[in-house]
N, C-alpha and C positions, 0 to 999 in steps of 0.2 A: 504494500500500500504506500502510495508518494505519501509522502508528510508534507504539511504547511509549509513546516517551520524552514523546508528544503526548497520551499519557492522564494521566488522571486514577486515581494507583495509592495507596491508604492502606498505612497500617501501614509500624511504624518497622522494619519486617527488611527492603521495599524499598528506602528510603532511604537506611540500614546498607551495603546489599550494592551500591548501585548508585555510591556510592562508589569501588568497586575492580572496575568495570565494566570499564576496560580491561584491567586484570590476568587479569581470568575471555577475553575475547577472544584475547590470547595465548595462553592456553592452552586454548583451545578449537582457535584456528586451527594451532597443535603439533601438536598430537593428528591433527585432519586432513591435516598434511601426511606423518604415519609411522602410516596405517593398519593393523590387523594382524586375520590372520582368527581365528575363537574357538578358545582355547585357547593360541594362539601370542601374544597381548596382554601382550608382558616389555616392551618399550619403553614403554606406554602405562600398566601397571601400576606403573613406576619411576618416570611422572611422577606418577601417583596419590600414591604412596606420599609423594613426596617433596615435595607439596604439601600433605598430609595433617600431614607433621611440621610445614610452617613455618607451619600455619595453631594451629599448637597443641593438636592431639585428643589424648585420654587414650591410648587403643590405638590399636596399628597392628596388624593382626591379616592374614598373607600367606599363600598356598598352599590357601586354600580354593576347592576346585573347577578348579585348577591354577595357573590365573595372577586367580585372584581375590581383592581385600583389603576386609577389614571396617575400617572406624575406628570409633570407640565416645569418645563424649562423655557426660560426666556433668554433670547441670546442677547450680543453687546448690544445691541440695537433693535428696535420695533418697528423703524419706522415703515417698512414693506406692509404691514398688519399682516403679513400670512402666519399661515397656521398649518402644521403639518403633522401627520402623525404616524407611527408606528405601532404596531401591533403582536403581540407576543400571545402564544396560547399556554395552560396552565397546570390542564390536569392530563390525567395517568387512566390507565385501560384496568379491567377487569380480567386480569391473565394473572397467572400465577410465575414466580420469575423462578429460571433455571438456572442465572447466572451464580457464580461462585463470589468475585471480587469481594472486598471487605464494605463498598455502595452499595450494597444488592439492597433491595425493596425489605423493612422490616415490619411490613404488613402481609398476611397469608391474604394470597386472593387480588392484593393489587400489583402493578408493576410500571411505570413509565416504559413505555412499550413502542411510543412514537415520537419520543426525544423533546418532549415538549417541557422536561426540562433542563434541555441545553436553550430550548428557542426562551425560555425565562431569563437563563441566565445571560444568553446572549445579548438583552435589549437592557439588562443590569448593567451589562459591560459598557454600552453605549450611551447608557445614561451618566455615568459615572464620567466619561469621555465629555460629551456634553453640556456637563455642568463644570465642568473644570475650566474647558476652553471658553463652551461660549463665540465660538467662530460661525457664527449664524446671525441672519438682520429676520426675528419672526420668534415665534412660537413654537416648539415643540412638543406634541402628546406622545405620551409613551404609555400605552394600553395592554395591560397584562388581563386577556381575555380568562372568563372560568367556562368548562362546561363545551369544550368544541367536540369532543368525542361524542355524537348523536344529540348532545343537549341545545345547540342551539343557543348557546352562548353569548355569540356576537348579534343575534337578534337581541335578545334578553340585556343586555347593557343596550344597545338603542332605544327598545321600550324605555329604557328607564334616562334616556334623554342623553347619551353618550353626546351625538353629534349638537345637538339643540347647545349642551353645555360649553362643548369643545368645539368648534364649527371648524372644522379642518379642509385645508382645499384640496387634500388629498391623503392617501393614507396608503402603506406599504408594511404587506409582512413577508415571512420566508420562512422553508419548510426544511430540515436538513432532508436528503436525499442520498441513500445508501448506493442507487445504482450511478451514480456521478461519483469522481476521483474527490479525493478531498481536495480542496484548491482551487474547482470546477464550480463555476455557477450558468444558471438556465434559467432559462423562462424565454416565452411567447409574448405574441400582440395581443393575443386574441385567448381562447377556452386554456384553461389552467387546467382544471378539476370538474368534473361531470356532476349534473345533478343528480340526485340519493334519494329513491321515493322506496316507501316499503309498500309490499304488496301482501294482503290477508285477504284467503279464499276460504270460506267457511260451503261446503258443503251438506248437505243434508238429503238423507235419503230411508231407507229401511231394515232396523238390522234384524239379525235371526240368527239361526242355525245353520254352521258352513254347512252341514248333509244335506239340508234343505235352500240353497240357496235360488232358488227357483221361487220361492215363499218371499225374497228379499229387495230392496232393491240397494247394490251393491257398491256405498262409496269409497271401495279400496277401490275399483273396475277403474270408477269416474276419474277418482285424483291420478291414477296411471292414466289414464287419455288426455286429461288436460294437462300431465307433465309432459308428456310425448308433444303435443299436438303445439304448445307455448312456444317451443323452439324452434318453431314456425316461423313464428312473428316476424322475427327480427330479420330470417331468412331472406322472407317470403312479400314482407312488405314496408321493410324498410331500404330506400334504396343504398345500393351500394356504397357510394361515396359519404353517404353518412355513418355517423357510427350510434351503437345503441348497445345496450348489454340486459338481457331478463335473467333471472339468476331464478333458480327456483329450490331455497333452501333446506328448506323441513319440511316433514311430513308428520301430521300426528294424528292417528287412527286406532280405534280397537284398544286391547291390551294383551302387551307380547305373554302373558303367561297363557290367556284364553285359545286357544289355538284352533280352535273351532265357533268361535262367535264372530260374524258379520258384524260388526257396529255398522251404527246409525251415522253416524256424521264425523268426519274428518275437516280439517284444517293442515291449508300448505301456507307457506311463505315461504317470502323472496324479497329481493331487490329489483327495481330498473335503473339503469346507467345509461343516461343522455346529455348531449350537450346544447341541441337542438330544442328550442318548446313544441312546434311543429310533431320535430319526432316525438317526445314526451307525449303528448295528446294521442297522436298516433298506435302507439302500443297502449296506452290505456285504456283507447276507445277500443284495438282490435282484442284486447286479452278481457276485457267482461263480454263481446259479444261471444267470442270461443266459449269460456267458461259455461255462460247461462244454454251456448247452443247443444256445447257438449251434455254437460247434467240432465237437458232435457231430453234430450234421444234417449238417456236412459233412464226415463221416471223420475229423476233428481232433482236437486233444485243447487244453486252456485249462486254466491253473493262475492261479490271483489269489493273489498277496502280497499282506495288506493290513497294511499297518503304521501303529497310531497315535504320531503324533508328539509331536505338542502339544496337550493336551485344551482346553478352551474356556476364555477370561479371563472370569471371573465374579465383577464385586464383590459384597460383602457388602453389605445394603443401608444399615444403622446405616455403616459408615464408608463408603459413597458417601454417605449423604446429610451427613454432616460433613466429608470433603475440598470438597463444594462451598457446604457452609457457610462453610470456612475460604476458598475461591477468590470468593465474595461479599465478605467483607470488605476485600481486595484489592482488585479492578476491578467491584466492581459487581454487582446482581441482571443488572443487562441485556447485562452480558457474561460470563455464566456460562451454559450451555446444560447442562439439570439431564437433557434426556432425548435426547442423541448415540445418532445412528442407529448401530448396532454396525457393526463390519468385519466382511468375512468372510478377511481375513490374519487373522495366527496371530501368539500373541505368548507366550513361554515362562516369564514373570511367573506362568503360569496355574499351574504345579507349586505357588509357593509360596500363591498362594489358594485351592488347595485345602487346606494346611494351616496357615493360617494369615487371618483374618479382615482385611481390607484392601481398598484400592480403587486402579484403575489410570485416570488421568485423562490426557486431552491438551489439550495446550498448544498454542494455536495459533499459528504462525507466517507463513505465506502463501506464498504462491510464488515469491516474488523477483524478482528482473528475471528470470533463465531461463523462471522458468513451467512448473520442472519441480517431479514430486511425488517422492515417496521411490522411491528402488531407481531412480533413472536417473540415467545419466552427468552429466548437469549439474546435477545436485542441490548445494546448499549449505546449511547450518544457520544460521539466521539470527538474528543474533550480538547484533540488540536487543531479543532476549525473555532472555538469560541471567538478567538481575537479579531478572526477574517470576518465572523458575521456581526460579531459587534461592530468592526470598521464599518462593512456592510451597511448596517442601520445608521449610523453615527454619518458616514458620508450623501446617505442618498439627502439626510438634515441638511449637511451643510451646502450641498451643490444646488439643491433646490429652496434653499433659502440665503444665496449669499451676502455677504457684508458688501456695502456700497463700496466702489474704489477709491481710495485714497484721493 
């Protein structure tokens, strides 16, 4: 694995922050050992907070979105009035951790699984950086998000008047990324991250006795023809050139000891993965007309819950094409990747780009000795890109908010 520390990195905010490089590690590897899931983030928001004061930030601003805190930095100067911000996510997955190191999660059942706290620590580093220089003419928000893992996080601090408070003209976060070298950063103009809608098919039909299943009407039969038949969809009628993903996760029917009893009613889930609203309506409308048409060929009856979760991370293109203007002066034309194949995971940044103009980039990190990617048990945040993403954050502040010239 290339090290940072073996690149070749400009700009005086890496050199600045890479200074107190171990300082940002201990509190990276804190944070991973007292995971917390969204919403529940009091331990992890106390050390936020309390890192925030001794790095010097103007505001401490607490409670937005439940256990979410703003810090707010003013640079030498105001007189620009802009306002910019940054965005950090908080909490930790429900995986159980496999790692050994003397960090590892000391909660059974949770684990920082998606490095969300290096992205904490990283926007620490940049505040600390920020507050000291002060090489900016404007405002900085620096938004330690709680709750992005399914919760809905960055909506839930909006409700609660994120932007109305902070009125930012634009706003940027970043993702570490294990399939990028460490040193490597990406991002697009355009789709980042796919919209995350969960899908619940409640079935209903007639149970009995397997001997007698002629007596029945049969929704193991059903939920097998609507799995088969769903992965059509995407086939079948969405075109080519877009993309779409139906996932069809679980199945829950009967009881595996009864091994002769037809139940009455099953339930599948899944996911859909789009970038597209088009397509999104698209397989929504064609997977409840399959569902209800299939059920009813055979006596049944099919109801689809479709719920959209997370709508699609979508940078603006004016600030993508400037965060990797500002990721070029850093490490380089040739290790900046200007057009990153999108995901089709979900990333809940997306609430606040839709109102607000900004760009979501990743940071690459690598795989580490484990060789694991994000959301598995041996995952760890790899502790010598800190200083590149806090430059990261701390530069795209100053280059979009410059001090007047002399």
């Amino acid at each position: 694995m290339q090290a940072v520390s073996r690149m070749k990195i400009g700009g005086r905010a890496f050199a600045h922050i890479a200074q107190f490089h171990p300082e940002l590690t201990v509190l990276r590897r804190d944070l991973h050992a007292h995971p917390e899931l969204g919403f529940e983030e009091r331990y992890t928001s106390a050390r936020v907070k309390e890192a925030l004061h001794l790095c010097g930030v103007d505001e401490i601003h607490e409670g937005l979105g439940r256990t979410g805190v703003v810090g707010v930095i003013h640079g030498q100067t105001r007189a620009s009035g802009s306002m910019v911000g940054l965005r950090a996510d908080m909490d930790a997955l429900p995986i159980t951790e496999d790692n050994e190191f003397s960090w590892k999660s000391c909660k059974s059942g949770l684990m920082h699984g998606c490095g969300h706290d290096g992205h904490t620590a990283m926007l620490v580093g940049a505040a600390r950086y920020l507050a000291e220089t002060r090489r900016f003419d404007g405002t900085a928000v620096l938004v330690f998000q709680p709750g992005e893992e399914g919760f809905g996080g960055a909506r839930v601090m909006m409700e609660d008047g994120l932007f109305e408070r902070f009125p930012v003209q634009s706003i940027y976060a970043m993702h570490n990324w294990p399939q990028l070298r460490p040193g490597m950063v990406g991002i697009n103009s355009g789709p980042m991250m796919a919209a995350a809608d969960r899908i619940t098919i409640e079935i209903t039909g007639r149970g009995g006795h397997g001997a007698h299943a002629y007596q029945t009407v049969d929704v193991v039969l059903v939920a097998a023809h609507i799995i088969t038949a769903a992965q059509s969809i995407v086939s079948r009628n969405v075109r080519p050139i877009e993309s779409a993903v139906l996932s069809l996760c679980a199945v829950q029917a009967g009881d595996m000891g009864a091994f002769s009893v037809l139940p009455g009613t099953a339930r599948i889930v899944g996911t859909v993965r789009t970038f597209d609203p088009q397509v999104q309506e698209l397989v929504e409308k064609r997977l409840k007309e399959m569902c209800n048409a299939i059920a009813l060929g055979f006596g049944a009856t099919a109801t689809v819950h479709y719920e959209r979760i997370y709508p699609a991370t979508i940078n603006s293109e004016a600030e993508a094409q400037f965060a990797g203007d500002v990721a070029e002066m850093l490490v380089g034309a040739d290790h900046v990747v200007r057009d990153l194949e999108p995901s089709m995971g979900a990333e809940d940044f997306s609430f606040m780009l839709q109102t607000k103009p900004g760009a979501y980039l990743r940071i690459g990190q690598g795989t580490g000795a484990s060789g694991s990617a994000l959301h598995n048990s041996r995952y760890d945040f790899n502790d010598d890109i800190l200083p590149l993403g806090s430059a990261l954050h701390a530069s795209l502040i100053e280059q979009s908010m410059p001090l007047p010239a002399p």
